[in-house]
DSSP file (Angstrom, degrees, kcal/mol; ACC not computed):
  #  RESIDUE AA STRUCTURE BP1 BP2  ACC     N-H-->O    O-->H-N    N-H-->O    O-->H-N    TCO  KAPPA ALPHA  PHI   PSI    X-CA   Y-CA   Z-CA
    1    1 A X              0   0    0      0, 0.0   109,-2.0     0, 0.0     2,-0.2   0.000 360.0 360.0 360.0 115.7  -41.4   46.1    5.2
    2    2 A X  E     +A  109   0A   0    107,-0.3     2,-0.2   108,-0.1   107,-0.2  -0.579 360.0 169.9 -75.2 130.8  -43.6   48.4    6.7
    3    3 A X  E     +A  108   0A   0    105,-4.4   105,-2.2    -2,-0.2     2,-0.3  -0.995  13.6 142.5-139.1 155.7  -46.3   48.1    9.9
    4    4 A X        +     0   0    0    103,-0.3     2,-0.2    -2,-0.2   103,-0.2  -0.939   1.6 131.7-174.4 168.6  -48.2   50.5   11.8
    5    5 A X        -     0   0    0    101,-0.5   101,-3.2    -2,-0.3     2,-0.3  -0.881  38.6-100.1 153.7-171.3  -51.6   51.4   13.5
    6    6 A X  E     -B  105   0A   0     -2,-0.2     2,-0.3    99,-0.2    99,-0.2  -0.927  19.4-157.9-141.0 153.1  -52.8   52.9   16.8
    7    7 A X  E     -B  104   0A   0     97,-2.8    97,-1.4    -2,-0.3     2,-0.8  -0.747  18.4-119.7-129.8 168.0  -54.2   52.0   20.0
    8    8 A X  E     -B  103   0A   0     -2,-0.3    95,-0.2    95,-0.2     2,-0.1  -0.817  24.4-160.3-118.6  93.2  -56.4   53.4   23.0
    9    9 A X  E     -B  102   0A   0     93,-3.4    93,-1.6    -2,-0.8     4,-0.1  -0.397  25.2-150.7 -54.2 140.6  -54.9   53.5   26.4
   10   10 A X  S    S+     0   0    0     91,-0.2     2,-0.3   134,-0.2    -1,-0.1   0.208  81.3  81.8-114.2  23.0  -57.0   53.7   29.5
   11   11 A X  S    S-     0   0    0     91,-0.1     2,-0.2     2,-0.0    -2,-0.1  -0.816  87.9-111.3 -99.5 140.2  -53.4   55.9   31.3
   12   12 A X    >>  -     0   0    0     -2,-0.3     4,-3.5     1,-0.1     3,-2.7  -0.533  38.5 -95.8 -87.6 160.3  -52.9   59.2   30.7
   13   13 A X  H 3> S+     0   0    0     88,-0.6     4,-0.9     1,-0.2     5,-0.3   0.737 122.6  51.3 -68.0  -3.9  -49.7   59.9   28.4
   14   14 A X  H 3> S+     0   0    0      3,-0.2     4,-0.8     2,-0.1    -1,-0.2   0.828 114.0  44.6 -77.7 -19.5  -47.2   60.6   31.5
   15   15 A X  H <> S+     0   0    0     -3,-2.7     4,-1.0     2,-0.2    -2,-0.2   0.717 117.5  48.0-107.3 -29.8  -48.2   57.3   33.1
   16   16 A X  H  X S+     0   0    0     -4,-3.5     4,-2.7     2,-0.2    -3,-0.1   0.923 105.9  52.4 -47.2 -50.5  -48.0   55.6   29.7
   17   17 A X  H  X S+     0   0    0     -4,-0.9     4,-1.3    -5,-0.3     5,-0.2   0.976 100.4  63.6 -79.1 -85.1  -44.7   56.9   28.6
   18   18 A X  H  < S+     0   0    0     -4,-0.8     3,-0.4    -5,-0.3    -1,-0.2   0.501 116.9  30.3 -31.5 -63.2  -43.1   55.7   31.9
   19   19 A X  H >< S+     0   0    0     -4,-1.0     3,-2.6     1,-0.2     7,-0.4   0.976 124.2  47.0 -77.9 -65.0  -44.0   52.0   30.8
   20   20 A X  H 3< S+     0   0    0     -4,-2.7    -1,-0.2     1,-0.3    -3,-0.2   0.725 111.5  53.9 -20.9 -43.0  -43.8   52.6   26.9
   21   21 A X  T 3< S+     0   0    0     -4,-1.3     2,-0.6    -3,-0.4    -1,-0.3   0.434  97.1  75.3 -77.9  -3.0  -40.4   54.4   27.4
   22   22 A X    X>  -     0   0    0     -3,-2.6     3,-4.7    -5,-0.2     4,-3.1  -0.887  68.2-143.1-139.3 113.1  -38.4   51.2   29.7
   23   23 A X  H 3> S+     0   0    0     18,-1.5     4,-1.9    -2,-0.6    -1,-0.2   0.755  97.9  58.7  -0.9 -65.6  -37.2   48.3   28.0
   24   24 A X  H 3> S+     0   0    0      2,-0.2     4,-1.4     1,-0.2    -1,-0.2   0.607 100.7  50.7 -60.1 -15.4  -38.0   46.1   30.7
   25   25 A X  H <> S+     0   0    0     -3,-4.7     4,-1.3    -6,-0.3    -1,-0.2   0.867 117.1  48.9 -91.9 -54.1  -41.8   47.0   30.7
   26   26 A X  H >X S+     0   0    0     -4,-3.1     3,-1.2    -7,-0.4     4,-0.8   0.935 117.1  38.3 -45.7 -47.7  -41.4   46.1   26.5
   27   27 A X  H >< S+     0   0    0     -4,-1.9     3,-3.0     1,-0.3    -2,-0.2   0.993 105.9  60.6 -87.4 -59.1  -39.6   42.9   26.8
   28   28 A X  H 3< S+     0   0    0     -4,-1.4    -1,-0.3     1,-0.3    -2,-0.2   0.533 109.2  49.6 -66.0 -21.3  -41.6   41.8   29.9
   29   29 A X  H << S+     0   0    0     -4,-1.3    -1,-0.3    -3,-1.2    -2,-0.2   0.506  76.8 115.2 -86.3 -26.0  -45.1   42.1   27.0
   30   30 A X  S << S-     0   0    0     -3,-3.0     2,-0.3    -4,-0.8   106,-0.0  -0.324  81.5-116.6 -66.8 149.0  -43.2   40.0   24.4
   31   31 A X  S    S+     0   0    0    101,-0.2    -1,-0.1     1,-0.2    -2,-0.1  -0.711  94.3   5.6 -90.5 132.7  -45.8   36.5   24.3
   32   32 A X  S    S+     0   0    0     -2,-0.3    -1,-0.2     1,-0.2    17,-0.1   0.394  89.8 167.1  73.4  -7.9  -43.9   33.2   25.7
   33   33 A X        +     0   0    0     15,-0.1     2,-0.4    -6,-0.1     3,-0.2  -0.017   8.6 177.9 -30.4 121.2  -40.6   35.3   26.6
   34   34 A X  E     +G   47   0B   0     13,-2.7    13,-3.2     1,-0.2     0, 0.0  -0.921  53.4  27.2-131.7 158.6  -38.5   33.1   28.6
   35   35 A X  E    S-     0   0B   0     -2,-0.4     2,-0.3    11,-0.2    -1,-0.2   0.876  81.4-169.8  63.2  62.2  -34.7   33.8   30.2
   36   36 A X  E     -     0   0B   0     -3,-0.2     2,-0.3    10,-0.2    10,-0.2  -0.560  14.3-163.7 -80.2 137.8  -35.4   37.8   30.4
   37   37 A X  E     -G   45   0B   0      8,-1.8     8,-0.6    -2,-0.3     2,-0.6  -0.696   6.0-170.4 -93.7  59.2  -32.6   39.8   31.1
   38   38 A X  E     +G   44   0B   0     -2,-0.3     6,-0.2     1,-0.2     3,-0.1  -0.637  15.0 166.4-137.3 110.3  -33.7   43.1   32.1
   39   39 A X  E     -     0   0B   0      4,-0.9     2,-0.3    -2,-0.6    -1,-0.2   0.980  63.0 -47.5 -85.7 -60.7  -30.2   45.0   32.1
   40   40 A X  E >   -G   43   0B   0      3,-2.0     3,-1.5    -3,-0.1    -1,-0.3  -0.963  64.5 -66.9-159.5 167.9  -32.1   48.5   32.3
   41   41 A X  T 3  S+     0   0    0      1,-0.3   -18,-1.5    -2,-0.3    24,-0.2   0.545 130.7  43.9 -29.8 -13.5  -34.7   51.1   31.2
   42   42 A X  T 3  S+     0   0    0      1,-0.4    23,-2.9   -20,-0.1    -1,-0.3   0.879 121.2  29.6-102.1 -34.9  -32.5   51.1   27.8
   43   43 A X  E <   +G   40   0B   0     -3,-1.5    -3,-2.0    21,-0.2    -4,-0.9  -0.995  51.4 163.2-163.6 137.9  -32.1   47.7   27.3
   44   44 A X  E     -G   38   0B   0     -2,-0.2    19,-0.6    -6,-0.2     2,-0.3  -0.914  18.8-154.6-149.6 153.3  -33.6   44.2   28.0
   45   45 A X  E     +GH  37  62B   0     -8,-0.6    -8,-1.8    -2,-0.3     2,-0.3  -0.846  19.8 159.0-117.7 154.0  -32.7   40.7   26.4
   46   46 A X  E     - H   0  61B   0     15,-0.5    15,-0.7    -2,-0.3   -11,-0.2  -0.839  35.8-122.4-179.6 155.4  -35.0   37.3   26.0
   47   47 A X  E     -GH  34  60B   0    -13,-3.2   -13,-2.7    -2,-0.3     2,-0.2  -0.728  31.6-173.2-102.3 158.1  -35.3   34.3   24.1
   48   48 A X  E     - H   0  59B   0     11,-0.7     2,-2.2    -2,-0.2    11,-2.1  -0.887  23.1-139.5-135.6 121.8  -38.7   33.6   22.1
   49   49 A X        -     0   0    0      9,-0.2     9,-0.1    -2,-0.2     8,-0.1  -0.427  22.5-144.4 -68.0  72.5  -39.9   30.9   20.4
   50   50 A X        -     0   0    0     -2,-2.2     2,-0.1     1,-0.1     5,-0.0   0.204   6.8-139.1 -30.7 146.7  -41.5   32.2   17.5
   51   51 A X        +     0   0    0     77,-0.1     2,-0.3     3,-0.0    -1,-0.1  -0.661  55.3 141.5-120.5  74.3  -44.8   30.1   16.4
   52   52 A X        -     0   0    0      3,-0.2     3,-0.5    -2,-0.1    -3,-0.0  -0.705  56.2-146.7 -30.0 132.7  -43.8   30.5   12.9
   53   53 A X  S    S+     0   0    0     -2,-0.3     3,-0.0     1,-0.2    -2,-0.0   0.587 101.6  49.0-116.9  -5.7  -44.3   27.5   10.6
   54   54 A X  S    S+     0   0    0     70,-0.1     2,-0.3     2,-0.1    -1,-0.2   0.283 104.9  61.8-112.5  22.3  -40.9   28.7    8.7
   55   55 A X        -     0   0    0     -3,-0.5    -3,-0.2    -5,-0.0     2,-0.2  -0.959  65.5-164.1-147.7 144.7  -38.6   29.1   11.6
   56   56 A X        +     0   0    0     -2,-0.3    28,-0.1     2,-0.1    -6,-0.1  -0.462  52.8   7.4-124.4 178.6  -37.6   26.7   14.0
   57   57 A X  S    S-     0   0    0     -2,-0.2     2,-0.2    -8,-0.1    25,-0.1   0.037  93.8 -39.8  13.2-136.2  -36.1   26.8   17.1
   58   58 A X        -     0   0    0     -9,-0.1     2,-0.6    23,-0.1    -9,-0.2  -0.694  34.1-132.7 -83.8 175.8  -35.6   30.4   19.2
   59   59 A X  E     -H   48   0B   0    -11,-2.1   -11,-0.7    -2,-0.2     2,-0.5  -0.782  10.1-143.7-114.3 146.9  -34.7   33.9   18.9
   60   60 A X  E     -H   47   0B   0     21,-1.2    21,-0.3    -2,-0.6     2,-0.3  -0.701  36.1-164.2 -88.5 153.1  -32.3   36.0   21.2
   61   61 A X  E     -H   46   0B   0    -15,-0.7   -15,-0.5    -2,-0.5    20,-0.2  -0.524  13.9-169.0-129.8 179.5  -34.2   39.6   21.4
   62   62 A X  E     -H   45   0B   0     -2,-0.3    17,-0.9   -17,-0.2     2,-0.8  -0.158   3.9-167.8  47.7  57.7  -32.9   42.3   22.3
   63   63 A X  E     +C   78   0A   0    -19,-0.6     2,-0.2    15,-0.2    15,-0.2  -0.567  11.8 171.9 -79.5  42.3  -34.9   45.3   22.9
   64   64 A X  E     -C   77   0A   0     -2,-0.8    13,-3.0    13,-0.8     2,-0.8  -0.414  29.8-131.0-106.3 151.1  -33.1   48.5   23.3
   65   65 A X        -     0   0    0    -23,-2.9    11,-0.3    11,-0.3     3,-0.2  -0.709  22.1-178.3 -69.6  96.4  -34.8   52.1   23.6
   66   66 A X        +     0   0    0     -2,-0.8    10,-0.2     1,-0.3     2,-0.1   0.752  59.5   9.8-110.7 -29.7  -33.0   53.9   21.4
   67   67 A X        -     0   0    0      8,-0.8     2,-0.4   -46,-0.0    -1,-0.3  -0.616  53.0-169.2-123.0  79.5  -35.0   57.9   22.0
   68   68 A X        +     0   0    0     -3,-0.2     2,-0.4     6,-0.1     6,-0.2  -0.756   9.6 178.3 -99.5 148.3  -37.3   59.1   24.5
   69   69 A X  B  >  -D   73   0A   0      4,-5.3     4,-1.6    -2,-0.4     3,-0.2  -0.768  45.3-118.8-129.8  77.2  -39.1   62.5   24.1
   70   70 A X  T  4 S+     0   0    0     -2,-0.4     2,-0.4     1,-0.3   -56,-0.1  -0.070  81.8  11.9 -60.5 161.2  -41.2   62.4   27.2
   71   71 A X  T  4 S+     0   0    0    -58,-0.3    -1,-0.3     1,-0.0    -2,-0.1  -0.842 133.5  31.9 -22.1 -42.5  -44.5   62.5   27.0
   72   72 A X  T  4 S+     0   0    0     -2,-0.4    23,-2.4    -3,-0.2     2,-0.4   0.505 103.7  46.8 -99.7  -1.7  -45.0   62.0   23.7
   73   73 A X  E  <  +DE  69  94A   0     -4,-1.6    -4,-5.3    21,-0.2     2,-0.3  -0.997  36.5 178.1-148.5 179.2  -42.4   59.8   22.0
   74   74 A X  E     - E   0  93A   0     19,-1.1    19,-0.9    -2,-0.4     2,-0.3  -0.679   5.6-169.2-127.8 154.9  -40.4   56.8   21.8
   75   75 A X  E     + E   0  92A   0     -2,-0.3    -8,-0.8    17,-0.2     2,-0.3  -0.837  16.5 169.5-157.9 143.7  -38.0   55.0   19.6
   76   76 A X  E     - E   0  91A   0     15,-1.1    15,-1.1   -11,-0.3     2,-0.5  -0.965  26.2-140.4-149.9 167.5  -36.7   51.6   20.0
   77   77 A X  E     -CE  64  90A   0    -13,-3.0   -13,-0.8    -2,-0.3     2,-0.5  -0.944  13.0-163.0-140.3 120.0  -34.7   49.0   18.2
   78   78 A X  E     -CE  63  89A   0     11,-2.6    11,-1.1    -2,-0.5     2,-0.6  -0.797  12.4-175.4-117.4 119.3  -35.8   45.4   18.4
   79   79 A X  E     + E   0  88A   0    -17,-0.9     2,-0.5    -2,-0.5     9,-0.2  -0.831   6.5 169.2 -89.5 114.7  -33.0   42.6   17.4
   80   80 A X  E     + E   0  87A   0      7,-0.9     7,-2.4    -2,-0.6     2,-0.5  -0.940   3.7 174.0-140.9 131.6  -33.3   39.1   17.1
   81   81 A X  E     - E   0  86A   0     -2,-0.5   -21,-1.2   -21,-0.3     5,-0.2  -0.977  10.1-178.8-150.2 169.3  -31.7   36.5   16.0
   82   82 A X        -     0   0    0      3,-3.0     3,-0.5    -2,-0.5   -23,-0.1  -0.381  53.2 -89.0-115.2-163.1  -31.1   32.4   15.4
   83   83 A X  S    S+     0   0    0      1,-0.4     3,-0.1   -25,-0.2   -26,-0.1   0.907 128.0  46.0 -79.0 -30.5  -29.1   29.9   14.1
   84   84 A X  S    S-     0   0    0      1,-0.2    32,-1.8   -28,-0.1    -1,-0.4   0.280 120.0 -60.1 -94.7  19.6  -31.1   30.4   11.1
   85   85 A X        -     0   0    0     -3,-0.5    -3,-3.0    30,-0.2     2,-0.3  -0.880  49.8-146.1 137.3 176.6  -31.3   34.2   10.5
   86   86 A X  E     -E   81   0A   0     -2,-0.2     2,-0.4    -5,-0.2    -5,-0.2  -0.993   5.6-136.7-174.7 174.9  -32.4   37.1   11.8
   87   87 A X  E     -E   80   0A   0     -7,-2.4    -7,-0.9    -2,-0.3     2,-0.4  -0.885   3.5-152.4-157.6 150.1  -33.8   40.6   12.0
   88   88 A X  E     -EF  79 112A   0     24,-1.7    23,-0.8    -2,-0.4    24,-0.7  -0.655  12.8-168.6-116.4 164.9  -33.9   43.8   13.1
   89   89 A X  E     -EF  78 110A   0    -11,-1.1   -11,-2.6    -2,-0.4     2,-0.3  -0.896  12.8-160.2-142.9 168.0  -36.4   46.5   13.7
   90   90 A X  E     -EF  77 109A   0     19,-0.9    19,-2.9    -2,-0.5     2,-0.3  -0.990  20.9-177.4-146.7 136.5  -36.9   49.9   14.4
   91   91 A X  E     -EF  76 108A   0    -15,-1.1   -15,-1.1    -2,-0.3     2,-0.4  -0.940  14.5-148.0-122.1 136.8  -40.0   51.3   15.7
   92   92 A X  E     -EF  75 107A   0     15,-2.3    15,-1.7    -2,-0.3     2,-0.4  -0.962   1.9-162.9-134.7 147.3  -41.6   54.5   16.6
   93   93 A X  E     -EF  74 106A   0    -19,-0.9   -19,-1.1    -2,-0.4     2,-0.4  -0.921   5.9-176.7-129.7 151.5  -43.9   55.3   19.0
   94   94 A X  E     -EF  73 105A   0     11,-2.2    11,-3.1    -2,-0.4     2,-0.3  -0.992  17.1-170.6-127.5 122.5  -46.5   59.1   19.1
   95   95 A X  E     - F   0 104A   0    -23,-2.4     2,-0.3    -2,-0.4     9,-0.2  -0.980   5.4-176.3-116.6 160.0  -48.8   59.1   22.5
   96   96 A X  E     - F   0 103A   0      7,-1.1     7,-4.2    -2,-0.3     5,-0.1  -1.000  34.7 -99.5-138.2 124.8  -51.1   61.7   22.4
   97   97 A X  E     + F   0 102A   0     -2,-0.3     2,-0.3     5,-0.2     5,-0.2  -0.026  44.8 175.8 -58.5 157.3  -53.8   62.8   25.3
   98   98 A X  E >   - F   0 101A   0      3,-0.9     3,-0.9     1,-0.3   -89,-0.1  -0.659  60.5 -48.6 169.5 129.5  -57.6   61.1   24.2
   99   99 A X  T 3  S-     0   0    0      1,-0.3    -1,-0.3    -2,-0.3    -2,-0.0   0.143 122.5 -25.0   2.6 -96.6  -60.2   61.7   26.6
  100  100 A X  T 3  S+     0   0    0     -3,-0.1    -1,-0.3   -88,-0.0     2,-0.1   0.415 134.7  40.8-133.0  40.4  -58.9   60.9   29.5
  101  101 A X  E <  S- F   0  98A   0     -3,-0.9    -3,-0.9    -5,-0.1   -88,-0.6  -0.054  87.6 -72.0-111.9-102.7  -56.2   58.3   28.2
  102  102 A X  E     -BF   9  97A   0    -93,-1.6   -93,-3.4    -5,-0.2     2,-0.5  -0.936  17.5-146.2-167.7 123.2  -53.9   58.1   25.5
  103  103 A X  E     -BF   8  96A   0     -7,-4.2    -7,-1.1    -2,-0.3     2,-0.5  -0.625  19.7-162.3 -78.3 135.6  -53.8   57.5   21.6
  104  104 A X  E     -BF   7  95A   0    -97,-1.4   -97,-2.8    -2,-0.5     2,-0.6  -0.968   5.8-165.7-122.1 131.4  -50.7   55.7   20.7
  105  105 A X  E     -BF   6  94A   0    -11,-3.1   -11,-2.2    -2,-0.5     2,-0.2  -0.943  22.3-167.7-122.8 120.3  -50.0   56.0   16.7
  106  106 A X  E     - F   0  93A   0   -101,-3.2  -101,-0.5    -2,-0.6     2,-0.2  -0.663  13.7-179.3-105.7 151.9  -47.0   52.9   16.1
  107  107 A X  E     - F   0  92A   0    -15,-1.7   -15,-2.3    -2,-0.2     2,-0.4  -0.826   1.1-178.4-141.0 137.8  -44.7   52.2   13.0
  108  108 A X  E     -AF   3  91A   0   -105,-2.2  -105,-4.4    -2,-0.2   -17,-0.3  -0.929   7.6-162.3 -97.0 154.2  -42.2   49.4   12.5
  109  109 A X  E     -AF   2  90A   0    -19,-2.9     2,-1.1    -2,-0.4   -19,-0.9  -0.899  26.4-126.2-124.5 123.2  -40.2   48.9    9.9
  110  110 A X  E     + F   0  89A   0   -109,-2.0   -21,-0.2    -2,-0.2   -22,-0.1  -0.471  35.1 178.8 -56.6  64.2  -38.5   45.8    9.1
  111  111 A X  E     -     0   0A   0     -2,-1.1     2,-0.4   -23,-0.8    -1,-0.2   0.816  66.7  -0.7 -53.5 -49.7  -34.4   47.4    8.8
  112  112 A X  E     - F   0  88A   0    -24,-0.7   -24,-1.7    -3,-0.1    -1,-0.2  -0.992  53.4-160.3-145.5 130.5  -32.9   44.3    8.0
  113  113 A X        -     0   0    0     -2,-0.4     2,-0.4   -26,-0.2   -26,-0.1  -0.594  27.8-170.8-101.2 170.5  -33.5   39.8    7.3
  114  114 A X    >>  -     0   0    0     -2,-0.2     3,-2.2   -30,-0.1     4,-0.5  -0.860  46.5  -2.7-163.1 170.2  -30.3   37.9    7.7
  115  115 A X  G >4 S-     0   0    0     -2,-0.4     3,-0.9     1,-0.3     4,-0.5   0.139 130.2 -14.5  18.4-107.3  -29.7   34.2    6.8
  116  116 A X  G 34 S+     0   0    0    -32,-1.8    -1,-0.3     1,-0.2   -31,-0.1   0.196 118.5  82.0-112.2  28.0  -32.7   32.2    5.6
  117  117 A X  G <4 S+     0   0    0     -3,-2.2    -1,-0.2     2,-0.1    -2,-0.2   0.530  85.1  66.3 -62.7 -27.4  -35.1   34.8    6.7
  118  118 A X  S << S+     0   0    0     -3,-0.9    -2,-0.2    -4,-0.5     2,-0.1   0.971  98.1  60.3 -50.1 -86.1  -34.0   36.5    3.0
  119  119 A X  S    S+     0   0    0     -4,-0.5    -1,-0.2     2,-0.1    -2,-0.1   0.330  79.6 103.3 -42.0 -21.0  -35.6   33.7    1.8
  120  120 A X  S    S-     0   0    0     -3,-0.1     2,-0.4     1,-0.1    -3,-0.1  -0.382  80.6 -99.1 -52.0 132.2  -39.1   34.0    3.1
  121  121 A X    >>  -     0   0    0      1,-0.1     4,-2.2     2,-0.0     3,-1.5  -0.391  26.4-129.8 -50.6 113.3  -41.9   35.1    0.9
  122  122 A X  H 3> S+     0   0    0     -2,-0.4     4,-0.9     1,-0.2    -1,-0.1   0.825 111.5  53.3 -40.5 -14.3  -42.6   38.7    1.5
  123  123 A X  H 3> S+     0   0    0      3,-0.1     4,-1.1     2,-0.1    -1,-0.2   0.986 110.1  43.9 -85.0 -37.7  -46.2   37.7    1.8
  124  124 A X  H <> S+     0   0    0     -3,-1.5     4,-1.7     2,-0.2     5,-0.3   0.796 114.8  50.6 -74.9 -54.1  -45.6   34.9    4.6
  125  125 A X  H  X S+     0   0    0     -4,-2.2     4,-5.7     3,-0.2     5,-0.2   0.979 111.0  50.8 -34.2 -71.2  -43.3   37.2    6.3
  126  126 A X  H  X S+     0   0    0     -4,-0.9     4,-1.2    -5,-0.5    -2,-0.2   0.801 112.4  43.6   2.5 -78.7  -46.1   39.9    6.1
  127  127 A X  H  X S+     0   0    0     -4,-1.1     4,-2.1     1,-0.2    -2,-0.2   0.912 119.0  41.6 -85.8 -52.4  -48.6   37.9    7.4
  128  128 A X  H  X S+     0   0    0     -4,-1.7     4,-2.1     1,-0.2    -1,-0.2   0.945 116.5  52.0 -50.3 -42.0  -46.2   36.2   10.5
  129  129 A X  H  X S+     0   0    0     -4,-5.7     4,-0.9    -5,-0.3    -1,-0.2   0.937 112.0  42.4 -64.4 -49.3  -44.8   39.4   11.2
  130  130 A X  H >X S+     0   0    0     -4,-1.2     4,-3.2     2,-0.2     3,-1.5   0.988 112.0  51.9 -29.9 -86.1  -48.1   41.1   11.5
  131  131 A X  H 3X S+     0   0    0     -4,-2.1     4,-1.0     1,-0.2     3,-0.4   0.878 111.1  48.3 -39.4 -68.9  -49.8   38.4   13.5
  132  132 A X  H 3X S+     0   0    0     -4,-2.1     4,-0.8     1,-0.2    -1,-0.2   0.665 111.4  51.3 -53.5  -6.2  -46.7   38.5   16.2
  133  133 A X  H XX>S+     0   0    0     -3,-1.5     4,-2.0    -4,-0.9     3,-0.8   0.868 114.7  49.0 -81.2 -58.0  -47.1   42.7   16.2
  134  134 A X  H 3<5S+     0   0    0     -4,-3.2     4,-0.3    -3,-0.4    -2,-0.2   0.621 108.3  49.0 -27.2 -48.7  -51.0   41.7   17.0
  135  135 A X  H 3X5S+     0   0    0     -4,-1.0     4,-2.2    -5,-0.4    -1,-0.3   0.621 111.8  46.4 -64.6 -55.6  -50.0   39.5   19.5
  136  136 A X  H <X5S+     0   0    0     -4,-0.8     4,-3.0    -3,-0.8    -2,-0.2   0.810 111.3  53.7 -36.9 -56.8  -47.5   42.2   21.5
  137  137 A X  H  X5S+     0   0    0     -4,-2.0     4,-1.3     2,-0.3    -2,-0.2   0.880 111.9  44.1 -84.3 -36.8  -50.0   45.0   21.4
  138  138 A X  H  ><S+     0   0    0     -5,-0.6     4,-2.8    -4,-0.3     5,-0.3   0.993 112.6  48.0 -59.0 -65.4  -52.6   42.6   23.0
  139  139 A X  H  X S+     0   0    0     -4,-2.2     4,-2.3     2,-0.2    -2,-0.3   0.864 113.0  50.6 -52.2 -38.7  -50.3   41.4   25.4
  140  140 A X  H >X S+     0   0    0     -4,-3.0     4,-2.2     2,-0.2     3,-1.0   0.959 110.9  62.0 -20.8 -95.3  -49.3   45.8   26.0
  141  141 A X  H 3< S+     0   0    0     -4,-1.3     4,-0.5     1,-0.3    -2,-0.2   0.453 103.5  37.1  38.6-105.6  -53.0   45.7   26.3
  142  142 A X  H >X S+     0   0    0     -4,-2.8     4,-2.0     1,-0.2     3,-1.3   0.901 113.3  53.3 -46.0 -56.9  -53.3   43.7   29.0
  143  143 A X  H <X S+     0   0    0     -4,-2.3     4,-3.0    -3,-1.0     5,-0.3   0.990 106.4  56.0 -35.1 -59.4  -50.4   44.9   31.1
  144  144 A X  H 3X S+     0   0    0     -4,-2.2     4,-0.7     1,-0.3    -1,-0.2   0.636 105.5  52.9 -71.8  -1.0  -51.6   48.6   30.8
  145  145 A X  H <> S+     0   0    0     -3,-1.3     4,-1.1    -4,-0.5    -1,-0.3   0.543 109.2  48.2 -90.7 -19.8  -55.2   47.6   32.3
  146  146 A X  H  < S+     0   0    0     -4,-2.0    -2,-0.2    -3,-0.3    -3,-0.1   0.969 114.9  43.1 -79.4 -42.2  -53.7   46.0   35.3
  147  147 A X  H >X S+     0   0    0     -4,-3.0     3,-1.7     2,-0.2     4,-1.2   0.903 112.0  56.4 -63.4 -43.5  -51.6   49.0   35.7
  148  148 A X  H >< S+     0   0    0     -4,-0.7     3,-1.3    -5,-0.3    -1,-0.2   0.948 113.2  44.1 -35.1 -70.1  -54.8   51.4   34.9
  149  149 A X  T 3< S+     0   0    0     -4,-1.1    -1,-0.3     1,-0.3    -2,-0.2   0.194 104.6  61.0 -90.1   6.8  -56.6   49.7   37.7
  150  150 A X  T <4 S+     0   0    0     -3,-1.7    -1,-0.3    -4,-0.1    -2,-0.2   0.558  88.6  85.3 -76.5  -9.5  -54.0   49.7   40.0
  151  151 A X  S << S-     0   0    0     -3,-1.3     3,-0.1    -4,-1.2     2,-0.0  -0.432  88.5 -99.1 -81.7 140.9  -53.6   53.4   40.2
  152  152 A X        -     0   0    0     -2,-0.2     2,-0.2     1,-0.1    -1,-0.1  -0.337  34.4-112.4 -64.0 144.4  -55.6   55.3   42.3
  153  153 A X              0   0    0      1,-0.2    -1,-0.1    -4,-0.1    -4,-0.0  -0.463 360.0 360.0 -83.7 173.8  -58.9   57.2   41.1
  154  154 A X              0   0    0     -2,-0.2    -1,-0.2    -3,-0.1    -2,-0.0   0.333 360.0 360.0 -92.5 360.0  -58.7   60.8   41.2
């Protein structure tokens, strides 16, 4: 299962990619993240409680940064699982100068389901998976406008 789209940063892509490129910055964006781990720039841990109406209890995450090609791309691998299943993902990220911030052009893809995550309806999936990317990129969002407006202007 495939996701992707693109967003408008108000950072230029070197001051982007330093927070796109470090684990910690990713994990620290995940919505409701609790008992973050944030081993290093490669790799960060948290639990989440997914607001899922077919999943119960939480997920261990895992976040690790799996390529960076500074400025301009990213690769990461996000792992999670419960008592009930689990899944992993792989993601890519392209920033690109626009005007005077930065296009970011995303994919995930959905590598692997494990336990009674198989069992979801691909549409249900879809749509939860979707909303919680929706949800991350908002929360990015936010992060990268406080950091925008803490930097000095030029």
């Amino acid at each position: 299962m495939q996701f992707q789209g693109d967003h408008i940063f108000p950072l230029l892509p070197e001051a982007l990619f330093k927070l796109l490129g470090d684990a910690r910055f990713l994990v620290s964006c995940l919505p409701d993240a609790t008992n973050i781990r944030l081993v290093s720039a490669d790799e960060a841990h948290c639990t989440v409680k997914p607001n899922f109406s077919f999943s119960a209890g939480t997920l261990d995450v895992t976040l690790r940064v799996s390529d960076r090609q500074p400025p301009t791309a990213v690769r990461f691998h996000l792992s999670n699982k419960s008592i009930g299943g689990g899944a992993e993902v792989e993601s890519a990220l392209r920033l690109s100068r626009f005007e005077d911030g930065t296009r970011v052009e995303w994919q995930s893809t959905i590598t692997r389901l494990t336990g009674l995550l198989k069992l979801v309806p691909t549409g249900l999936l879809r749509g939860a998976a979707q909303q919680a990317i929706d949800n991350v990129w908002n929360h990015i969002g936010q992060r990268v406008q406080q950091e925008a407006a803490s930097q000095p202007a030029l």
